[in-house]
C-alpha positions, 0 to 999 in steps of 0.5 A: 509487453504492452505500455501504458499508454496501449492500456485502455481505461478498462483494463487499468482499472483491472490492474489496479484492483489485481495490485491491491489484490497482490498488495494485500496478500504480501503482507498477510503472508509477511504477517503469517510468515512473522506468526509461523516464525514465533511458533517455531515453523521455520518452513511455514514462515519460509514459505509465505515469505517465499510467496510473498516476494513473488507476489510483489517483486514479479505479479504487483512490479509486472502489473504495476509496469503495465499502469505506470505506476512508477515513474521518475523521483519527483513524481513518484514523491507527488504520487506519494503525496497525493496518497498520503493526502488522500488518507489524511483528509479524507480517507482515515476520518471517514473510517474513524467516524464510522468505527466510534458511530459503530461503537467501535471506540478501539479501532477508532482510536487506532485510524485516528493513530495511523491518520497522525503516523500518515502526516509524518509520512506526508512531510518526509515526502513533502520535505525530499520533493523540496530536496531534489526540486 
């Protein structure tokens, strides 16, 4: 398997959006798999749990060995603290300026919501960063 530094720039960013692809599709299928169980379809849920498992554990790890995503403790917590900084400041404002110019007050209340959760978030990775440097 190639290493990320026989990755050329191109490529990468291919990679990255295919994560977002995988990410996203295990957790739709999580969130199919929790509705099929509440309906009684014990299979269906099985199944889009199934799927989901392959799409992050093999697709996203395999892709994500080939960026480099995951390194060691500190700097995966300094990449989770640049994420959650990124959403925090920039990221769900923006979302929420745009969801109430759109009449949208419901989910503008909602990003507003997940922007407080993500600063909770961001101070757990702040405070195990001071634990272990």
């Amino acid at each position: 398997m190639a290493t990320p530094a026989q990755i050329t720039a191109a490529t990468r960013e291919d990679l990255l959006n295919a994560m977002r692809g995988e990410a996203f599709a295990y957790a739709s299928y999580m969130l199919f798999a929790e509705t099929a169980r509440r309906n009684g379809k014990s299979e269906v849920a099985d199944l889009f749990e199934a799927t989901a498992r392959t799409e992050l554990l093999e697709h996203f790890a395999e892709q994500a060995a080939l960026t480099g995503l995951v390194g060691g403790d500190a700097d995966n917590l300094r990449h989770a603290i640049e994420g959650e900084s990124h959403e925090i400041d920039v990221l769900y404002p923006s979302y929420a300026e745009h969801a109430r110019a759109a009449g949208d007050a419901a989910a503008a209340d909602r990003l507003d919501e997940i922007r407080r959760d993500e600063l909770d978030h961001l101070e757990a990775f702040r405070e195990a960063l001071e634990s272990i440097a």
